[in-house]
C-alpha positions, -999 to 999 in steps of 0.1 A, spaced: -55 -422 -316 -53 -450 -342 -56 -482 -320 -40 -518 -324 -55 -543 -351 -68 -563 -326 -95 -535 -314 -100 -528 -353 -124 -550 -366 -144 -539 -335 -143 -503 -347 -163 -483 -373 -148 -475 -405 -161 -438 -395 -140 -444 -360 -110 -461 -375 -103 -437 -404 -116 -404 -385 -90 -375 -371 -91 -380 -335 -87 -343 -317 -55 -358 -299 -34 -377 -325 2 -389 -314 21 -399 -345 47 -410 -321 28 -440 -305 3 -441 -330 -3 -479 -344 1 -493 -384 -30 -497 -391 -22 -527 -416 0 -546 -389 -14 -529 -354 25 -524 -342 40 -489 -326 75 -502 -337 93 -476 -361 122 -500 -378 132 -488 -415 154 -514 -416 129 -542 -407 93 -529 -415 101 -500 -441 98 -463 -433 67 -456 -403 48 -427 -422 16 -410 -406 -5 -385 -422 -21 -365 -397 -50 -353 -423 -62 -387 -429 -56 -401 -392 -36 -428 -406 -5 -446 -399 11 -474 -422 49 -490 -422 57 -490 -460 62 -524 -460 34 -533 -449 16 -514 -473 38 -531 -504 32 -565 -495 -4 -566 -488 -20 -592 -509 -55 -568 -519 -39 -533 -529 -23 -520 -561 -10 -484 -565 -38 -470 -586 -31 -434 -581 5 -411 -591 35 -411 -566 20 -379 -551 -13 -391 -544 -26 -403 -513 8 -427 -497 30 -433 -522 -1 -440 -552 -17 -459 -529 -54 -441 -527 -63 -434 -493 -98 -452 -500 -79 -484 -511 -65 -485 -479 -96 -485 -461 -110 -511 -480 -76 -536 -475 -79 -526 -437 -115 -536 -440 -109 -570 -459 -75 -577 -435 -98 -574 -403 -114 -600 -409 -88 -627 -416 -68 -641 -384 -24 -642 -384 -13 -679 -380 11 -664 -363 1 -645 -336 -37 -657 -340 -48 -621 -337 -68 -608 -364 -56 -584 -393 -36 -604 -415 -33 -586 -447 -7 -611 -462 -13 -641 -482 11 -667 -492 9 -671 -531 16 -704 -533 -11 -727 -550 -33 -740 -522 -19 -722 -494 -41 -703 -476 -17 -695 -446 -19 -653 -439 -1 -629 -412 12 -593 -409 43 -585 -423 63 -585 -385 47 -616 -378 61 -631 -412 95 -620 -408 97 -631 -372 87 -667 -389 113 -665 -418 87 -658 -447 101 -641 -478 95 -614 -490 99 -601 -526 101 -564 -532 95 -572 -571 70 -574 -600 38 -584 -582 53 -579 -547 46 -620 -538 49 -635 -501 56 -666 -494 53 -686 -458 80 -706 -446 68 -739 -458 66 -727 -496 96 -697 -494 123 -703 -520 158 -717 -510 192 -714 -523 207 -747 -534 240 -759 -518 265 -782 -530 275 -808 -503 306 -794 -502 296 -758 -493 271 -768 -469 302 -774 -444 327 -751 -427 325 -710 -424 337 -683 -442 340 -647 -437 312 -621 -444 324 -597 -467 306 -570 -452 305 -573 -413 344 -597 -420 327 -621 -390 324 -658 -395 291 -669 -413 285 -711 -408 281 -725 -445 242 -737 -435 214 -736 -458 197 -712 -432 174 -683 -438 200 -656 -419 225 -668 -444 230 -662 -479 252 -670 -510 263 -650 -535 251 -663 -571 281 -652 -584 311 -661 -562 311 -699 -551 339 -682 -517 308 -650 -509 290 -653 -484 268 -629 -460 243 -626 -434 210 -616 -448 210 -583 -418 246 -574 -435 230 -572 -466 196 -558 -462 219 -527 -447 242 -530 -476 212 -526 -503 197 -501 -480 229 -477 -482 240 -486 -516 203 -485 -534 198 -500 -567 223 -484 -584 253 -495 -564 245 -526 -545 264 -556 -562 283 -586 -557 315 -571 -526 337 -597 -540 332 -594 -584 314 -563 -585 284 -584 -608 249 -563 -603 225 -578 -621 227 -611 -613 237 -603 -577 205 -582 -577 180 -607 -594 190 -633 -567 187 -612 -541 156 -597 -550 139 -636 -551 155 -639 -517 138 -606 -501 160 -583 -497 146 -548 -503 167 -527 -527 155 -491 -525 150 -474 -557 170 -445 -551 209 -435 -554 236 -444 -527 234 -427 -492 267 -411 -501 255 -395 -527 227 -382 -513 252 -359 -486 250 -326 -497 291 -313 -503 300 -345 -498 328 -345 -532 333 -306 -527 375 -315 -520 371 -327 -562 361 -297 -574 398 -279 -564 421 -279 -589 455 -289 -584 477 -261 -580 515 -275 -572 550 -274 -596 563 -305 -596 592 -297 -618 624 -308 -599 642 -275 -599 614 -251 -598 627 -219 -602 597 -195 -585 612 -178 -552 575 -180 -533 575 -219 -534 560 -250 -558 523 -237 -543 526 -205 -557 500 -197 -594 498 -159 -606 479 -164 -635 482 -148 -665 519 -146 -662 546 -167 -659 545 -182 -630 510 -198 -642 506 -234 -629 498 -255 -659 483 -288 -656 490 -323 -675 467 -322 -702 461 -363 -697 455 -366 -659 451 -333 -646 471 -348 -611 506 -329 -619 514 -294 -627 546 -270 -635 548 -231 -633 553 -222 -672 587 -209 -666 600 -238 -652 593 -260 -677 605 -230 -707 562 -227 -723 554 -197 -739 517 -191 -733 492 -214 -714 478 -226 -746 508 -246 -753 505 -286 -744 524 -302 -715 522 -338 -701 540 -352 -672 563 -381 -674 543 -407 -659 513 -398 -691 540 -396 -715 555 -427 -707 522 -445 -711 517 -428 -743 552 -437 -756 542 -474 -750 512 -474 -764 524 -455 -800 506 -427 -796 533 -402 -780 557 -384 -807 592 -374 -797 598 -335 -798 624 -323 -812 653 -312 -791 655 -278 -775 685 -262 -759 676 -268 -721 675 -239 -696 694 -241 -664 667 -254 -643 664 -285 -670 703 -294 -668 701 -331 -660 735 -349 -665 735 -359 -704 695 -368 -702 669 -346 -722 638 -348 -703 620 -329 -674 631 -339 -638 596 -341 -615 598 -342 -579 582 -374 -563 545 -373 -561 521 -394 -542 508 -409 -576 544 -424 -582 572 -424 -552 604 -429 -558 627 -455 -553 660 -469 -560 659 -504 -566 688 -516 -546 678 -498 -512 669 -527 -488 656 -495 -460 631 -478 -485 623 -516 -498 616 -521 -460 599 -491 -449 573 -487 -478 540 -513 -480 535 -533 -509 506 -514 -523 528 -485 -531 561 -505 -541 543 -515 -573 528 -486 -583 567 -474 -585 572 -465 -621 601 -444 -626 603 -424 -650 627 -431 -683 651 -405 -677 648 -409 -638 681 -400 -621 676 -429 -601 684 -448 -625 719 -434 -631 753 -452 -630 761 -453 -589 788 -427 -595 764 -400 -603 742 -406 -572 743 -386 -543 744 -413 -514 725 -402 -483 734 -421 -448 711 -421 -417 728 -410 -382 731 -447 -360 709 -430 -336 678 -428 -363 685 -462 -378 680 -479 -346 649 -460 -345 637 -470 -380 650 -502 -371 628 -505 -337 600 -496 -353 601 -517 -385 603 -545 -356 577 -531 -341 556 -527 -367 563 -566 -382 550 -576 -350 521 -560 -352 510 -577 -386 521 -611 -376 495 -611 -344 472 -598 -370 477 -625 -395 477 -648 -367 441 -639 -361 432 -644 -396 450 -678 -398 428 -693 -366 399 -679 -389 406 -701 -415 411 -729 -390 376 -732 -386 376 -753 -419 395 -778 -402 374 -805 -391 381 -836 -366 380 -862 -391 417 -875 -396 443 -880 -428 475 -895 -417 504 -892 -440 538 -915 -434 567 -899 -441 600 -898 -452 624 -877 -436 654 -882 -454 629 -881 -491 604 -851 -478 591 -839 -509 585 -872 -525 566 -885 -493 554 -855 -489 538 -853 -528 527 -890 -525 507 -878 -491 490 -847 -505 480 -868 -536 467 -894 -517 429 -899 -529 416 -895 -490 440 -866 -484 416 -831 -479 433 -802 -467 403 -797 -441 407 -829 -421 435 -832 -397 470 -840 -403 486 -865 -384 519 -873 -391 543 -910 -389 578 -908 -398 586 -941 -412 621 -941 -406 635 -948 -363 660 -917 -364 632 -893 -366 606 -906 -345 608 -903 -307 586 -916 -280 584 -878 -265 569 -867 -302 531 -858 -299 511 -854 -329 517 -819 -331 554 -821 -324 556 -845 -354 532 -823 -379 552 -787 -368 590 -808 -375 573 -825 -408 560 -789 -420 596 -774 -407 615 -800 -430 590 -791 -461 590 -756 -463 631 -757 -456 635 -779 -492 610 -756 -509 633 -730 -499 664 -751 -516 646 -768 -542 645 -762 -581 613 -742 -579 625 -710 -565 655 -690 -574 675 -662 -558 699 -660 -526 675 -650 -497 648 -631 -512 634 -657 -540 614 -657 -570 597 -687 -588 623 -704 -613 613 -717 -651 613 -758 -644 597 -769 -670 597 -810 -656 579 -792 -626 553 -775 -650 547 -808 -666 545 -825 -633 519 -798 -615 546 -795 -590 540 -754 -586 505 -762 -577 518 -786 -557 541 -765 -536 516 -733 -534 491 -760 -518 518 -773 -492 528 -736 -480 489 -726 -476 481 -762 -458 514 -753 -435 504 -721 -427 466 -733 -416 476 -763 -398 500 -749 -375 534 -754 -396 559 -725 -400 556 -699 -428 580 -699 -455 594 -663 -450 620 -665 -482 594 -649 -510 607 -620 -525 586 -587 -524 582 -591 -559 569 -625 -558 545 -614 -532 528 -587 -552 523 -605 -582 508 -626 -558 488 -601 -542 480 -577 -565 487 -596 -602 518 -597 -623 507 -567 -643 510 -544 -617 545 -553 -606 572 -533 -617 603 -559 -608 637 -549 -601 677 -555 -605 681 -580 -577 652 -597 -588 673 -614 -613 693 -644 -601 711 -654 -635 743 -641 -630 749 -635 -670 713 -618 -676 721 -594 -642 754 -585 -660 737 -579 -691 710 -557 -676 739 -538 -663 756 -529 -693 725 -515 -704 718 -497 -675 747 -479 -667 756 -473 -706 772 -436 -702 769 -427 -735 749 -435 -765 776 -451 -786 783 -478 -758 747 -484 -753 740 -494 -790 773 -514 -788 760 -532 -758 731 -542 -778 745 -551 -805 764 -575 -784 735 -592 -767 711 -587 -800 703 -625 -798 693 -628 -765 672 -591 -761 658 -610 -803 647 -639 -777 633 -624 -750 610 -601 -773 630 -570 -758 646 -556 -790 637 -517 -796 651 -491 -815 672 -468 -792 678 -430 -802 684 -414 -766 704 -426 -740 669 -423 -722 659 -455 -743 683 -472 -720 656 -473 -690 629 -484 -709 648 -512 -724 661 -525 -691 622 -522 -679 611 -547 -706 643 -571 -700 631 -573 -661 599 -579 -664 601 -605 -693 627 -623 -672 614 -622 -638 575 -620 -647 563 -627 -681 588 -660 -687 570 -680 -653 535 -669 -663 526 -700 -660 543 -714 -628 530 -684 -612 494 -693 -623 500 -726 -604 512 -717 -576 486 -686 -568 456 -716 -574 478 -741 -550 475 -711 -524 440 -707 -530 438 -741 -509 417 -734 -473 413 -695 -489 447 -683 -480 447 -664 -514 421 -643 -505 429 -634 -477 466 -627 -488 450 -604 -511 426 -586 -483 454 -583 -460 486 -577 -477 508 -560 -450 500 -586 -425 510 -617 -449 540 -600 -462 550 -600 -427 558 -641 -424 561 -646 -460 583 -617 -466 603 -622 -433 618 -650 -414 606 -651 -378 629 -629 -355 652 -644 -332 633 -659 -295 641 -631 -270 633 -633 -231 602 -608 -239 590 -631 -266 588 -665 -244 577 -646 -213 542 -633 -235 540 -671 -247 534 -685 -212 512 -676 -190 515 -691 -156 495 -708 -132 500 -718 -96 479 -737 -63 490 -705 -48 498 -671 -49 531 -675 -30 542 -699 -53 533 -683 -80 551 -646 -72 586 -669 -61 587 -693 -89 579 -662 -116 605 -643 -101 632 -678 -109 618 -678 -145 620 -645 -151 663 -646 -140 663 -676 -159 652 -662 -192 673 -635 -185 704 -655 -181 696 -675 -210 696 -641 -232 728 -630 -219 746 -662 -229 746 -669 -189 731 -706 -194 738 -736 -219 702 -738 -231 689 -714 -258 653 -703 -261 649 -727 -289 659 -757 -265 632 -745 -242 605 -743 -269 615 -776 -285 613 -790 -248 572 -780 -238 563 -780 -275 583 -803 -297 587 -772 -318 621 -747 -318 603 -716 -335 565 -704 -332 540 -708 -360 523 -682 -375 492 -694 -362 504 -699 -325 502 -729 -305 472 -750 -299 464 -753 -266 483 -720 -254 520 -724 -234 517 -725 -201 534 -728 -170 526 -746 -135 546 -744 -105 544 -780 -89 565 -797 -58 580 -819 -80 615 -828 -85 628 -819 -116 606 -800 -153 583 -818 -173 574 -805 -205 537 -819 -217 538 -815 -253 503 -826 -253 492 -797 -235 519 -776 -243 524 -769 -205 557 -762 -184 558 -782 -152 583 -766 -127 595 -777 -95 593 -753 -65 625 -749 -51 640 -730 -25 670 -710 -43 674 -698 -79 706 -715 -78 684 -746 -76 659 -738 -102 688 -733 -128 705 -762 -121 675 -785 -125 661 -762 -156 694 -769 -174 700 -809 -163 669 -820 -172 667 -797 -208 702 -804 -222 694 -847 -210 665 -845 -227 666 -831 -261 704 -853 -261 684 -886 -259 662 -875 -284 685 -861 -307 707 -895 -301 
């Protein structure tokens, strides 16, 4: 057996490279670093050939600083002659690790004058780099090239794009930056795995997708990327499900007796596929072609083609039965998972469907959802299933906001202890509010502390955090109402152009992402619309009717839409010519069909491309504390609390906020038992105080943030006389009382007196 290096340089060469009678290649030792381990990921792949006696990790045999690979790949390990090997085994014996001091050290660092040498483990352990490149250099940990570090990013933590745990901002060797993006960050053991599975020609940049320069920086910062193609595409039948072809009728009245799944080939009931994307299909006789050599293209391809020029308009045929569709003269597909249907005015299917499918809605031209309401079929859920749907649309929104409230204490980690106190207006928020943020020693990671400058709103009671929750409260309740949002409840940026001069979108997209951080309360009025441009960019948002909060534009949009004939649709046009001129809108129409297109291109000019630019602003004011990002990496949490206003405090909700603590059990069981009946009787209208007057009186806030409360609620039972809240501590004292008749009483005196005085 092959022994350790620190036996070797008192062995033969005949001993050390002879084929011992009883050779293990499972404990057998590297003969270049004299370790049993067998790590790929560390030390390279453990490879022992039984005919030589030998057994070498394969980075150890890279990096050795006197052997080149003089021979072909399939000669002796890898090109690297068997005879070579002896000789660097030889040379390595006799030079000592100033590591581990043992002897065997076949690494050098290059650096001029250094004449520090160890094994590859040993070097690793010590945080030498290693660079799997060109001549294969080593270099110790005094001499090892850094990344450079603005002062800026050399503070804080982000998230790891691979693992998604935090990774400290520290100019350490288990951490590394991404050349590319200033926000990427990684530990170096996510990303040696990464360019391990990947191999050379996938790994690249997780956040811009940039290889080369992702690759050239990693390389000089050791990490070993294996010449070889991704692990995924090494699994044998891994992409077998690609190679069936799609074999479905999507034709909305297919008229084949033995189902949409059923192809006879050569024959009429032939699937045909689109001759574009290949995804869609139609028997031949349900869509009238003679033979299967004749063309056919679904409606979502020849949509794309008819913006883009390069579709022609057939000329019209006499439609068979199946094709009958209510004065409009094109095919009628069923709803696909490429593009599901859905009416624009349905507030349950707007509900019930995430964001990443609502945009990719594009309805066809000639859809009949886009029909005048008196040609619709309406379709009404029994009470018993909407208060199912209902239930678990509740259920599911509270789901995503304990998510997002995860990700928000994330991001709190950039908050540092260092202090920026703003004084405040509350009858002039914004302005105050501006003149704070713009401050020059205002930095969205120090802490907020909060002075209202005028008496009525201050209150002796008012912690820090009280004060910063009801400042935030106040700001994100005149966003709502102010000039730069539009719409009733669901809103939309507005076209201000005094707030585009004045940076005041940026402004506002800043405050929300700072609120949300800090501890303040989400805005929860953004439109779905709004959101996904955010999300997912404006180009890939299909907006929609109630979208548009300019009375006269809606009622123009609906002429055109529900235009019942062709004569009455030009005429509509013709009266509006100057404002469709305006908006860039103005086509040709031929078809009654034209209609849909042309109210497309009115909705998307009006609600999208006219506040291009306010939207820019506000998405880089929400970039502030990387709220953005994270928006975009978790868009069914988010929509949650900035899609939806919180839901009303219930007895369930505030009983999970506390938790209670007691000097004894007994105490403990009696006085949960009185706050249990007392929540209840405050949910059945029972008692004078609301939830909210509870929360307002332990926290100095009426509504829960997004983020939670900092320290978590809780609740002591105490022998005092009547309830203290702590708002420093967020903590319900309560006084042990005899009766529940007791508790109550006391619970509801000393609320209702206290919030009076400080409303007073």
């Amino acid at each position: 057996m092959i022994l350790g290096l620190q036996n070797l340089e008192s062995q033969p060469e005949e001993l050390r490279m002879s084929k011992p009678n009883n050779f293990d290649s499972q404990t057998t030792f590297c003969v270049l670093c004299g370790r049993t381990d067998d790590c790929p990921e560390k030390y390279g792949e453990k490879k022992t050939f039984v005919e030589y006696s030998l057994t070498v990790h394969y980075y150890c045999l890279l990096m050795s600083s006197g052997i080149w690979q003089r021979g072909e790949e399939d000669e002796g390990v890898d090109g690297f002659l068997i005879t070579d090997i002896r000789k660097e085994v030889n040379r390595a014996a006799k030079l000592k690790c100033n590591i581990c001091k043992k002897k065997g050290a076949s690494i050098g660092c290059v650096a001029p004058k250094c004449k520090r040498s160890y094994h590859f483990p040993c070097g690793i352990k010590r945080e030498c780099i290693f660079q799997f490149m060109e001549d294969f250099r080593s270099y110790c940990w005094e001499h090892k090239p850094v990344q450079t570090f603005m002062d800026k990013e050399s503070t804080g933590a982000s998230q790891c794009t691979i693992c998604l745990d935090l990774v400290e901002h520290l100019p350490a060797y288990t951490v590394l930056k991404s050349p590319c993006c200033k926000s990427a960050w990684f530990h170096r053991e996510c990303l040696q795995y990464q360019a391990l599975s990947a191999g050379i020609f996938f790994f690249r940049c997780t956040v811009c997708n940039n290889k080369d320069r992702f690759q050239k920086e990693m390389l000089r910062m050791g990490i070993y990327i294996p010449e070889r193609d991704a692990s995924w595409e090494l699994e044998e039948n891994a992409y077998q499900d690609l190679l069936q072809c799609y074999q479905h009728c999507d034709i909305r009245r297919c008229l084949c007796k033995k189902g949409r799944d059923y192809n006879e080939p050569d024959s009429k009931w032939e699937i045909k596929r689109c001759q574009y994307c290949g995804s869609r299909g139609t028997h031949l006789a349900c869509s009238s072609l003679k033979s299967w050599e004749q063309n056919w293209e679904c409606i979502e391809c020849r949509s794309i083609l008819a913006k883009s020029g390069k579709y022609s308009r057939k000329k019209k045929r006499a439609l068979t039965t199946s094709e009958e569709t209510d004065g409009t003269t094109c095919l009628m597909e069923e709803p696909s998972p490429k593009t599901p249907q859905q009416s624009s005015g349905s507030q349950r299917n707007f509900l019930l469907q995430s964001p990443k499918i609502m945009y990719q809605n594009n309805l066809s031209p000639c859809s009949h959802l886009e029909r005048p309401a008196s040609n619709r079929v309406t379709m009404s859920l029994s009470p018993l299933m909407s208060n199912r749907n209902w239930s678990l649309r509740q259920k599911h929104l509270r789901e995503r906001r304990k998510e997002v409230c995860n990700i928000l204490k994330e991001l709190k980690v950039q908050v540092n202890t260092k202090t920026t106190r703003l004084n405040i207006n509350a009858d002039d928020i914004w302005n105050s509010a501006l003149k704070g943020f713009r401050q020059r020693n205002f930095s969205p990671t120090n802490t907020i502390e909060i002075n209202f400058t005028n008496c009525k709103n201050r209150s002796k009671t008012d912690t820090s955090a009280a004060s910063k929750h009801h400042f935030f409260q106040l700001l994100m309740l005149h966003l709502q109402n102010s000039s730069l949002f539009e719409g009733s409840s669901a809103k939309n940026l507005s076209l201000d152009f005094q707030a585009v001069k004045e940076n005041l979108y940026f402004e506002a997209g800043k405050m929300i992402a700072v609120s949300l951080v800090h501890g303040g309360p989400s805005p929860g009025f953004f439109s779905k619309t709004l959101f996904n441009c955010l999300v997912y960019g404006p180009e890939n948002v299909k907006p929609a009717l109630e979208d548009v909060a300019d009375v006269d534009v809606a009622q123009t949009i609906k002429m055109i839409k529900y235009a019942n004939s062709l004569s009455s649709l030009q005429s509509t046009i013709h009266d509006c010519y100057e404002f469709l001129a305006a908006a860039g809108c103005f086509r040709p129409v031929t078809a009654l069909c034209d209609k849909n297109r042309l109210v497309n291109d009115i909705l998307i000019h009006h609600v999208i491309k006219r506040i291009i630019s306010p939207l820019e602003s506000f998405r880089q004011g929400l970039k502030t504390l990387g709220v953005l990002e994270k928006m975009q990496m978790h868009p069914d949490a988010f929509s949650s609390i900035l899609c939806h206003k919180p839901k009303r405090l219930s007895a369930e909700t505030i009983c999970d906020l506390f938790s209670i603590h007691s000097s004894s059990d007994g105490n403990k069981v009696k006085g949960a038992d009185f706050w249990m009946g007392y929540l209840q009787d405050v949910e059945s209208g029972e008692s004078v105080v609301t939830f909210e007057d509870i929360l307002l009186f332990v926290t100095g806030s009426s509504s829960i943030p997004s983020i939670g409360f900092d320290p978590e609620p809780t609740i002591k039972f105490l022998h005092i006389r009547y309830p203290i809240g702590n708002r420093l501590l967020n903590c319900l004292e309560l006084p042990i009382t005899n009766t529940y008749q007791q508790f109550k009483s006391k619970m509801e005196l000393t609320i209702r007196n206290t919030l009076r005085v400080e409303r007073e």
